[in-house]
C-alpha positions in Angstrom: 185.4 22.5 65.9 181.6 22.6 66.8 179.7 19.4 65.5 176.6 19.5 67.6 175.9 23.5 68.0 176.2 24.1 64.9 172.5 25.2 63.4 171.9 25.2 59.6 169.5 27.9 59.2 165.7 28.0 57.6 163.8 30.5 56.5 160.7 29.6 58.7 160.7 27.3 62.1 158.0 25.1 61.8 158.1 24.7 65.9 157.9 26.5 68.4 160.0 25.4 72.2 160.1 27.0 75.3 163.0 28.9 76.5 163.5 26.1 79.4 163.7 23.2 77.0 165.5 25.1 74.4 168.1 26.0 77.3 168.2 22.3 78.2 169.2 20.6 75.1 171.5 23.3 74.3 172.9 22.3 77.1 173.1 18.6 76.0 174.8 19.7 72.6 177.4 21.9 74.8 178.4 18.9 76.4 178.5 16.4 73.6 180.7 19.1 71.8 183.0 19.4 74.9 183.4 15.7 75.0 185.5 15.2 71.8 182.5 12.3 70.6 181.7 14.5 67.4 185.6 13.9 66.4 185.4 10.1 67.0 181.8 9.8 65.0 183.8 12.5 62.0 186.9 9.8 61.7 184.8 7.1 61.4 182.7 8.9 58.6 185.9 10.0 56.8 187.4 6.2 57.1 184.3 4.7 55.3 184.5 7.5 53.0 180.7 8.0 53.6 180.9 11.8 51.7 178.4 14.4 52.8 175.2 12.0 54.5 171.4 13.0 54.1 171.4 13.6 57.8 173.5 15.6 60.0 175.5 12.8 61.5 176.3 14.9 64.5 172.5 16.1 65.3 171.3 12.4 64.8 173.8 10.9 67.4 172.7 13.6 70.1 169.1 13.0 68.9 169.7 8.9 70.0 171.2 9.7 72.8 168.4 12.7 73.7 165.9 9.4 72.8 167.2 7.4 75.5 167.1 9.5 77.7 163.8 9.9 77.4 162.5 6.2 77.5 162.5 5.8 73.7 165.1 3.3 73.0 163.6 1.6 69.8 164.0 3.3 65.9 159.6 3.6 65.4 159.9 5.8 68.2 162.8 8.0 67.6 161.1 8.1 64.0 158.0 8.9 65.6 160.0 11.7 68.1 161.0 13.4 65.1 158.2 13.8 63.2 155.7 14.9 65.8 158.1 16.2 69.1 159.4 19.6 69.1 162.0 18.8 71.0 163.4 16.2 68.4 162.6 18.4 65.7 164.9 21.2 67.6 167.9 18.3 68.1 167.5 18.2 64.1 167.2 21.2 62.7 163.8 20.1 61.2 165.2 16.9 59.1 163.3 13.7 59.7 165.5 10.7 59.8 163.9 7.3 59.3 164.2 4.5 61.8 166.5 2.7 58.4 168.8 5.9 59.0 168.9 5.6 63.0 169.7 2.0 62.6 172.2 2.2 59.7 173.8 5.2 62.2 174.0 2.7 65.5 175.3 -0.1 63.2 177.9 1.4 61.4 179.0 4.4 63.5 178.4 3.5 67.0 178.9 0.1 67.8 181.8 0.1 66.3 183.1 2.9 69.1 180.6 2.6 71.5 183.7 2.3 74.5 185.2 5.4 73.0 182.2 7.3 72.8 180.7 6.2 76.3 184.1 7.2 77.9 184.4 10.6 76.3 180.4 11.5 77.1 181.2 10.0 80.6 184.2 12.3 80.8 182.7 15.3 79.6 180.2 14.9 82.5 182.5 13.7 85.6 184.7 17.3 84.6 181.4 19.2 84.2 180.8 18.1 87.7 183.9 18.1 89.2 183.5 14.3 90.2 186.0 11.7 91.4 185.8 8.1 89.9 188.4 6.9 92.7 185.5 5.1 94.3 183.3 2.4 92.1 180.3 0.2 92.8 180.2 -2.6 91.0 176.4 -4.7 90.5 174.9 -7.1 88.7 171.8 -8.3 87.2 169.9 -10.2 84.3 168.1 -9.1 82.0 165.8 -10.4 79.5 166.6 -11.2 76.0 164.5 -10.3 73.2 164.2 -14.0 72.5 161.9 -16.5 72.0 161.5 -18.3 75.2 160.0 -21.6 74.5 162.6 -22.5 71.5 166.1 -22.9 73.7 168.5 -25.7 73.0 170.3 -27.7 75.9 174.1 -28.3 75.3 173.8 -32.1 74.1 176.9 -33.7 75.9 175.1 -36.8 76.8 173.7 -37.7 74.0 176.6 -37.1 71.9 178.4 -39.6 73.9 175.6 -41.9 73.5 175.5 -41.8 69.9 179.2 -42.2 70.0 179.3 -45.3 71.8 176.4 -46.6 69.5 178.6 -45.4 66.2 181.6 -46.8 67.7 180.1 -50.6 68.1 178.8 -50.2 64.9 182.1 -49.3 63.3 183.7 -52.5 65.1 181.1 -55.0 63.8 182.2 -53.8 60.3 185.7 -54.5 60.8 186.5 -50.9 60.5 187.6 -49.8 64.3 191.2 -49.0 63.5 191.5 -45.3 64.0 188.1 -44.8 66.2 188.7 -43.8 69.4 188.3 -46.2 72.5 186.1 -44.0 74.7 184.6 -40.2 74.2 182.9 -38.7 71.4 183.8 -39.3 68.2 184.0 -36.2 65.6 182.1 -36.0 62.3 185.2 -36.2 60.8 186.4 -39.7 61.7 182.3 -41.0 60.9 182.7 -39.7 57.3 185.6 -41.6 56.7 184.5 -45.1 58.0 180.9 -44.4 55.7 183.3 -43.6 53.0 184.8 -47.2 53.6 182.0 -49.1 54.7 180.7 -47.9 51.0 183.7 -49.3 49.5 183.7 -52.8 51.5 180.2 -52.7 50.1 181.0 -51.9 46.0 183.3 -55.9 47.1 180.7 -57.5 47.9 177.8 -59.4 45.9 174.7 -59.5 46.1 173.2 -61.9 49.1 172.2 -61.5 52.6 175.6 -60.1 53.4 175.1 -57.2 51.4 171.8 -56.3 53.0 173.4 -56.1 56.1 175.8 -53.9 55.6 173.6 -51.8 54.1 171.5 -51.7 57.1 174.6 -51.0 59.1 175.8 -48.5 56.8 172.3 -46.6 56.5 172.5 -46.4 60.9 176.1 -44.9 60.4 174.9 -42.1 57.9 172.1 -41.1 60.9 174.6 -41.3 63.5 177.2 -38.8 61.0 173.8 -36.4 60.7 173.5 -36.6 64.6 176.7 -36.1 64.9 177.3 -33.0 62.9 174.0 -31.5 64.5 175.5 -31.7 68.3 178.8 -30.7 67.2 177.0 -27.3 65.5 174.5 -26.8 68.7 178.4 -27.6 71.0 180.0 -25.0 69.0 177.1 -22.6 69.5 177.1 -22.9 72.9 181.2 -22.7 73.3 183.1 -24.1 76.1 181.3 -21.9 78.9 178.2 -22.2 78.7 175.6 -24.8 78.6 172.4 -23.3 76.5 171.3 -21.1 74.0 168.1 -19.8 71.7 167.4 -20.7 68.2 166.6 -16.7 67.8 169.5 -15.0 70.0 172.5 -17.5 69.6 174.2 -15.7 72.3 171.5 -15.5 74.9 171.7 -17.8 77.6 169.0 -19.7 79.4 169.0 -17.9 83.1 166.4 -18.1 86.0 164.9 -14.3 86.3 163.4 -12.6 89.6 160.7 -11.1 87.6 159.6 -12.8 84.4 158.5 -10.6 81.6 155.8 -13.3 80.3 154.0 -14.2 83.2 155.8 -12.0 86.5 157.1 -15.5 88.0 161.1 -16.5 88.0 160.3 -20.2 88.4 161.4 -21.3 85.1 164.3 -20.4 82.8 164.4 -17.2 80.3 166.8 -15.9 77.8 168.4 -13.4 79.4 172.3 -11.7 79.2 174.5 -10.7 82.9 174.8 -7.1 83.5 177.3 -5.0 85.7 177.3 -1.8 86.1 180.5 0.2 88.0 179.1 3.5 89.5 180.7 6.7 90.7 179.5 9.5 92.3 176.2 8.7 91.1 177.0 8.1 87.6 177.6 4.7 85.6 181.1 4.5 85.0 181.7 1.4 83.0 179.4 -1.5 81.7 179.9 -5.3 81.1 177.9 -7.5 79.0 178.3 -11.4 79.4 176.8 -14.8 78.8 177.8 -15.7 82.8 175.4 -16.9 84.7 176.6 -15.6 88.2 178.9 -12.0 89.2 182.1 -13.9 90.6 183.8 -14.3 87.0 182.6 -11.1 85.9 184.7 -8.7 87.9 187.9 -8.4 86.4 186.4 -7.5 82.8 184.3 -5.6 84.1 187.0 -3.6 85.8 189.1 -4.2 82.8 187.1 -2.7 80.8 187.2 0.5 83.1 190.9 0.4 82.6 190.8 0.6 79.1 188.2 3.6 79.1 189.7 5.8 81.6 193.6 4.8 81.6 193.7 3.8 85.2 191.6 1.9 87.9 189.6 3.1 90.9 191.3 3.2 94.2 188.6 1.3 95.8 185.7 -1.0 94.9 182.7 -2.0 96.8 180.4 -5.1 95.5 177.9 -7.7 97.5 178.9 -11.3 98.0 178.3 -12.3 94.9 181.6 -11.1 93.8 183.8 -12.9 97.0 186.3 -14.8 95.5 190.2 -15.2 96.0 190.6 -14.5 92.1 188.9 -11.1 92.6 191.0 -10.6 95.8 194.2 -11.5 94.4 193.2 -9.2 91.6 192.4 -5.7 93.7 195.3 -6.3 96.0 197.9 -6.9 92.6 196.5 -3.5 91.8 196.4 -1.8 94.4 192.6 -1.4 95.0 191.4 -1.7 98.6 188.4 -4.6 98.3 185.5 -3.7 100.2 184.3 -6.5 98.7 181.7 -9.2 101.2 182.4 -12.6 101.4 179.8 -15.8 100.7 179.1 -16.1 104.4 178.9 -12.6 105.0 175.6 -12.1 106.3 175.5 -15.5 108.6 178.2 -14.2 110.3 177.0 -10.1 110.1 173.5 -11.6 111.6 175.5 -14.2 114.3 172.9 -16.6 112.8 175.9 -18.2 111.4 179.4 -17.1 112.9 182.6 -18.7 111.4 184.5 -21.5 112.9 187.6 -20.4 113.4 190.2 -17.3 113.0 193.2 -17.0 111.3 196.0 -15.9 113.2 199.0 -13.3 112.2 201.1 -16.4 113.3 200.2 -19.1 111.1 197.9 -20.3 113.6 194.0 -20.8 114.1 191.6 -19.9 117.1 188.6 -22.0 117.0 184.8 -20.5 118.1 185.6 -22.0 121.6 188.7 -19.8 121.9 191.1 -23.0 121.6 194.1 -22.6 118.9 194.9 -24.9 116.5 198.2 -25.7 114.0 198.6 -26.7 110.7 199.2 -30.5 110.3 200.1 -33.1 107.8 197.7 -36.1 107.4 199.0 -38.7 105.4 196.0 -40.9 104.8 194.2 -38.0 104.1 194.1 -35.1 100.6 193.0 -31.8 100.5 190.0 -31.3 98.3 190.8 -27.9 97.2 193.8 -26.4 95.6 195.8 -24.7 97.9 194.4 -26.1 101.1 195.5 -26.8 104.3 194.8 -28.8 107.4 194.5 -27.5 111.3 193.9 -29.6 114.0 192.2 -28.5 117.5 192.9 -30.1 120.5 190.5 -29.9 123.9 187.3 -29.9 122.1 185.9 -32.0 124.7 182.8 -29.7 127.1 182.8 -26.8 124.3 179.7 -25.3 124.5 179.8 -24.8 120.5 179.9 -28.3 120.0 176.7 -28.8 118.6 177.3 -25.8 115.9 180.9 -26.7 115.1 179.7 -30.5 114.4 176.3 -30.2 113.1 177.5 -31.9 109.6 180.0 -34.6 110.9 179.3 -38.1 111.6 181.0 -38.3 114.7 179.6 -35.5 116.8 181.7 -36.2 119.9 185.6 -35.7 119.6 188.6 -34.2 121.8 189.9 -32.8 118.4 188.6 -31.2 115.4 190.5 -30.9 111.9 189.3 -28.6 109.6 190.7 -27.9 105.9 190.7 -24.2 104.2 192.5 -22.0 102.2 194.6 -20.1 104.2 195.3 -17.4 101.6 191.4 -17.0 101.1 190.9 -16.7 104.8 193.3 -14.2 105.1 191.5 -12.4 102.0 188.3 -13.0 103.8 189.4 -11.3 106.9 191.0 -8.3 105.4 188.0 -7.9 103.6 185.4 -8.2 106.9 187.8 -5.7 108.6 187.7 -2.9 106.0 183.8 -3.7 106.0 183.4 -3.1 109.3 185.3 0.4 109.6 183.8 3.3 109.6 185.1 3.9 105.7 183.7 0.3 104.8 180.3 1.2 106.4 180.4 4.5 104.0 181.2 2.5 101.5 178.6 0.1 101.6 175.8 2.9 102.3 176.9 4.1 99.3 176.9 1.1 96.9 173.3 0.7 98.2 172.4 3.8 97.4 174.5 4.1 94.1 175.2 0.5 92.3 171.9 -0.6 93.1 170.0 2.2 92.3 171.3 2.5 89.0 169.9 -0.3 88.2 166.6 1.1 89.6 166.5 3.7 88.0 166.6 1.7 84.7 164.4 -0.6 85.1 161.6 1.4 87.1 161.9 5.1 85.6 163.0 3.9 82.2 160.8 1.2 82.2 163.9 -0.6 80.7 163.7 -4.5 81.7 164.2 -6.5 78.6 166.5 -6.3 75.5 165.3 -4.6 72.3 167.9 -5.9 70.1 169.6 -9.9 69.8 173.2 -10.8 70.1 176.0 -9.7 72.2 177.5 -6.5 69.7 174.1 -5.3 69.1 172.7 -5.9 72.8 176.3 -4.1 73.8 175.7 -1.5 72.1 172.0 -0.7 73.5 173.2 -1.1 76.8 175.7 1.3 76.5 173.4 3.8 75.2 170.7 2.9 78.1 173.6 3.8 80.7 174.4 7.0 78.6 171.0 8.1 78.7 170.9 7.5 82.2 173.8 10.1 82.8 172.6 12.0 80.3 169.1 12.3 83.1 171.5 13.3 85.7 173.3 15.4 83.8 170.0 17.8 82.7 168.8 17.8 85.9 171.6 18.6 87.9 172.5 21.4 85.4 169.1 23.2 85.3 168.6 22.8 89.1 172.3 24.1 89.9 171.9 20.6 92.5 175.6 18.7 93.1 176.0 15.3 93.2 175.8 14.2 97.1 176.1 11.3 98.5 175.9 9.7 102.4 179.3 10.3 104.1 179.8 9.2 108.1 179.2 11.6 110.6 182.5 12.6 112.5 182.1 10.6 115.7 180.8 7.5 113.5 182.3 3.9 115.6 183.5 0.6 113.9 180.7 -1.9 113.6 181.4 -5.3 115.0 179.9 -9.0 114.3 177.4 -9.5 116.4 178.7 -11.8 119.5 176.9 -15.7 119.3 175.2 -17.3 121.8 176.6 -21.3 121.4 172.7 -21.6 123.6 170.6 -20.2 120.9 173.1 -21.8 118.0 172.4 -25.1 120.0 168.6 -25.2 120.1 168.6 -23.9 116.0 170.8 -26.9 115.5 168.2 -28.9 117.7 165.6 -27.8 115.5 166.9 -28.2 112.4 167.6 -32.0 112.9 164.0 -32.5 113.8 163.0 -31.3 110.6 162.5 -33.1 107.6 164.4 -32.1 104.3 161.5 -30.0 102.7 160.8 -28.0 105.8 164.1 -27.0 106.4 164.2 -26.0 102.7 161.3 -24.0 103.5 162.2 -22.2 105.9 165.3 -21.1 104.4 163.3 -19.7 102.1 161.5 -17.9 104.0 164.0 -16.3 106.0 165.9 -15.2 102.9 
């Protein structure tokens, strides 16, 4: 059945559109009837049992979408659209929905299946196309909440302690520390109950000096109770993950931005939401909204929730460092997905600037920057600091001309041996990871993301002018976002289709050679360490800075 292409009829047309436009949003309703999304907005109309609505439910979802594409993302202006843009008024057959009716419709229709409608838009585009979603690029970024900036609240962990070690000497001055807790906080809870019986050693006693006392004492243990219950709401706010939040977006988080929206600066912190967007062949794929601070424990929901909208998971996945982990590795390799995925020291070692210690070898073994192999050893009087670790020792160190590099952080800067500790599962996730890099398919790969991942994000924020959140709290801000990165498709999609273009992306010329790390000079590694020591804290803070 047709939900979008369907016109109701007037006697007169009170506009008048150009064959080229008209062409181009019948276009738009071809593909948003080819899509199956009018069938998922119909059942959730028929399981409300909304009856015939005012508006054409079906014209008023393409008009949203038609309004994101376009740059206008809030309700005034689709309102606005409609009542004076032809090209709305052709989307609606002349009706003239208020911003209370576009709202009521994002609310109650879309956000409720905005995964199911994203993956059948998304669907109906990648088979329009012909595209293949076997390869994804995953990025990241923050962006601003629509949020008061100036009225965040800190998680209070240390100051709930505090008041509960005040409460809890109080409560053992009284006589009344069975049940209290020797150390930690102490709940709300447990203070009501000793006020309750500090109020009834009080009713057994007369009046006197006594008395007074304890009602001193019990007056102090009502304000710790009110403190109490107020860090316990402002803990439960925050949750166990997270550390802030804003008195106007509960579920924003307080972030450090590149570019501030207020004043252009990122020097200070900003309510703000983590992104990630997983592109294909030049169009967003998959979204992921979260309260994280960083990209490495955003990965697997993010490819998660690719799962769950197309049934399967790409073949392979390209991301920046900020997503090199052995959680994320173990999880493309349990699934088959090859990880062109960088590493944290990626770029020292890419630049030479900063070339890793040692190798791990297929036997078990190490080889050190000196060319000297090292074997795994037990140290009693010694523990690993991280789970899974391991120790190597290297013998002969004695005359190595990386000396100076390979001990630039250890007290004893002259030894025959060197022990170092690492996880040799990571390494070997590391290294798998550097070698598909460096092959010719990695270097495609990571043309690509550039091109792709990051530029979706571009495009956004610099030709949609879309850098801050319209909307507060993590449903409502999910559901913007997934309409932002329809509309973005939606750009491609009228484009591509009027201009008969394809979507083409960077492959490697035939003859294209392996890149490899750049070899490091233990001479110019040795006068950088030189320098470095010379320098005081701040400068060599500076300079890092700098160099960035």
């Amino acid at each position: 059945m047709n939900h979008f292409n369907t016109k109701q009829g007037v006697l007169f047309y009170d506009y008048t559109l150009d064959v080229k436009q008209t062409s181009k949003i019948d276009r738009l309703l071809d593909l948003l009837d080819s899509s199956g999304a009018g069938s998922i907005i119909a059942e959730e109309q028929h399981r409300n049992g909304m009856g015939r609505p005012e508006t054409d439910s079906f014209r008023l979802f393409a008009c949203i979408l038609y309004g994101f594409a376009m740059k206008g993302s809030s309700l005034r202006e689709l309102e606005a659209s409609c009542r004076y843009d032809i090209r709305y008024r052709y989307i609606m057959d002349g009706q003239i929905p208020s911003h209370m009716s576009f709202g009521r419709f994002i609310n109650n229709v879309i956000k409720p299946h905005r995964d199911e409608i994203f993956a059948a838009v998304t669907k109906a585009i990648r088979d329009h196309f012909s595209l293949d979603f076997s390869d994804c690029f995953i990025d990241g970024s923050k962006i601003e909440a629509d949020a008061n900036r100036y009225k965040f609240v800190w998680k209070p962990t240390v100051f709930h302690e505090r008041i509960s070690e005040k409460a809890r000497g109080l409560i053992c001055s009284m006589g009344l520390g069975r049940g209290v807790p020797s150390s930690g906080v102490i709940a709300s809870s447990v203070l009501a109950e000793k006020v309750t019986a500090a109020n009834d050693l009080l009713a057994s006693i007369d009046a006197g000096e006594e008395r007074r006392v304890l009602q001193g004492r019990i007056r102090s243990l009502v304000s710790y109770l009110e403190k109490t219950l107020e860090y316990e709401e402002k803990e439960r706010i925050c949750g166990p993950d997270r550390n802030s939040y804003y008195k106007t977006d509960h579920d924003a988080t307080a972030m450090c931005l590149k570019q501030d929206y207020y004043s252009g600066l990122g020097s200070s912190m900003h309510a703000a939401y983590q992104v990630q967007l997983v592109v294909s062949s030049g169009i967003i794929a998959s979204y992921y909204v979260s309260q994280d601070r960083t990209d490495i424990y955003t990965f697997v929901p993010t490819m998660e929730g690719f799962r769950r909208m197309y049934g399967c998971l790409p073949s392979r996945i390209c991301a920046d460092s900020g997503y090199g982990c052995l959680e994320n590795y173990h999880y493309c390799e349990r699934n088959g997905i090859l990880p062109f995925v960088k590493y944290q020291s990626w770029q020292g070692e890419c630049s030479g600037r900063r070339p890793a210690l040692y190798e791990l070898d297929g036997n078990g073994s190490i080889t050190c920057l000196g060319g000297r192999k090292g074997n795994e050893v037990e140290i009693p009087e010694r523990h690993h600091r991280f789970k899974g670790a391991a120790f190597y020792r290297v013998e002969g160190c004695s005359g190595c001309e990386f000396m100076p590099y390979c001990r630039q952080f250890m007290k004893e800067s002259v030894s025959d041996s060197r022990v170092f500790e690492f996880n040799p599962e990571l390494q070997r996730m590391k290294q798998r990871a550097r070698d598909l890099l460096l092959s010719v398919e990695g270097i495609e790969m990571r043309v690509n993301r550039s091109c792709q991942a990051e530029g979706g994000f571009g495009i956004m924020k610099q030709n949609m002018s879309y850098d801050r959140f319209r909307r507060t709290g993590m449903e409502q801000v999910s559901t913007e976002l997934m309409l932002t990165a329809l509309g973005c498709n939606i750009r491609k999609f009228l484009r591509y289709s009027e201009k008969g273009l394809s979507q083409r992306y960077w492959t490697a010329p035939e003859g294209t050679c392996p890149e490899t790390f750049r070899k490091p000079s233990a001479k110019r590694l040795a006068n950088r360490v030189s320098k470095s020591r010379s320098k005081s804290v701040n400068e060599t803070a500076r300079d890092y800075k700098y160099k960035r």
